[in-house]
C-alpha positions in Angstrom: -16.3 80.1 101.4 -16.9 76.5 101.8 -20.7 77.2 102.7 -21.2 79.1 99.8 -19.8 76.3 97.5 -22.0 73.6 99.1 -25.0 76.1 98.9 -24.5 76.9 95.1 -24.0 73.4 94.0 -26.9 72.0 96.2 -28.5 74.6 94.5 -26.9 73.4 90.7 -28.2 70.2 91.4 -31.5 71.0 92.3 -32.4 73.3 89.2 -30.8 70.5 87.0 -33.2 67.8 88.9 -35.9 70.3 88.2 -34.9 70.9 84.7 -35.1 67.0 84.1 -39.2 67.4 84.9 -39.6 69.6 81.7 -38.2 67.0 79.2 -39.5 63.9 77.8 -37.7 61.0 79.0 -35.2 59.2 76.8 -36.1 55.4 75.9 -34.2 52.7 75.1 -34.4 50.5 72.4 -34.8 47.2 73.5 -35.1 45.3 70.5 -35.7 45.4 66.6 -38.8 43.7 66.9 -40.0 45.6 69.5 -40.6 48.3 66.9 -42.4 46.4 64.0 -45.0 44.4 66.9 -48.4 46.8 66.7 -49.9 47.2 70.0 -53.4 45.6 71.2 -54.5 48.5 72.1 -54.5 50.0 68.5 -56.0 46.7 67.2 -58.9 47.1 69.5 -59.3 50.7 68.8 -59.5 50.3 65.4 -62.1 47.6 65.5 -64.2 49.6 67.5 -63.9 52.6 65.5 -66.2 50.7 62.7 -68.9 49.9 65.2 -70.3 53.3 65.7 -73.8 54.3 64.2 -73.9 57.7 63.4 -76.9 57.7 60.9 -79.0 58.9 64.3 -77.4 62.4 63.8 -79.3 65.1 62.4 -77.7 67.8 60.5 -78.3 70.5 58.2 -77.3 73.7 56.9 -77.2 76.8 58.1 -78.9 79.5 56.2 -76.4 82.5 55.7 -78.8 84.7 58.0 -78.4 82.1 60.5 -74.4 82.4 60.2 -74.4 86.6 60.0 -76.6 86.3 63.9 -74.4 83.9 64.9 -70.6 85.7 63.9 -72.4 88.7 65.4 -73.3 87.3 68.7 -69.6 85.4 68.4 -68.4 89.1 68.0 -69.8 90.7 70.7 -68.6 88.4 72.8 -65.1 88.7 71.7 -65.1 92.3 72.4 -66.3 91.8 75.7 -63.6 89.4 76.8 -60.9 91.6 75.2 -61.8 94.6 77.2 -61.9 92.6 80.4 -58.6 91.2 79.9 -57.7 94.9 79.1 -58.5 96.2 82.4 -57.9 92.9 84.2 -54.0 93.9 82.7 -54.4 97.6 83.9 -55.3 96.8 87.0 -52.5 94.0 88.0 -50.0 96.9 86.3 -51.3 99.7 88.6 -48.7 99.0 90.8 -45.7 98.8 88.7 -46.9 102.2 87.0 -47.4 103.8 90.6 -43.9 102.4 91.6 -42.9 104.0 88.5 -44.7 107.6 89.0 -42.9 107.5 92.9 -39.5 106.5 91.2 -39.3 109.7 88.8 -41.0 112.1 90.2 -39.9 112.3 93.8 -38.1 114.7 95.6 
């Protein structure tokens, strides 16, 4: 009796230590003007944001025969991934359905 009760709460308190990994962890507020200061590294980012020169890139248009090839070749591709996740699912569920076929219809 006693071994089961240290098993199940060493047990308890390992599933609530892992169940702490899954949450965010709670801060504490350390003072009001801890809140209103705006970090450096926003500051820098922001600067730097304004220094790119993008008026290298090239772009255009795509001509609507252009976009009909391309959704078609985007299509066909599609298609082919669905039907190999369909029989990568048949195949990890053969088992379960032969477990199945054993469990009802043996003697």
């Amino acid at each position: 009796m006693a071994r089961t009760s240290v098993l199940f709460i060493t047990m308890l308190a390992c599933a609530m230590q892992l169940a702490a990994s899954f949450t965010q962890p709670v801060q504490v507020a350390r003072s009001v003007s801890a809140f209103k200061a705006v970090p450096a590294t926003f500051l820098a980012a922001k600067k730097k944001k304004s220094d790119f020169d993008l008026s290298s890139i090239e772009s255009r248009d795509l001509t609507r025969e252009e976009m009909l090839d391309i959704n078609k070749q985007n299509e066909e591709i599609m298609n082919m991934e669905l039907q190999a996740m369909t029989v990568f699912s048949l195949v990890l569920s053969l088992p379960i359905l032969y477990l199945c076929w054993v469990a009802f219809y043996s003697d």
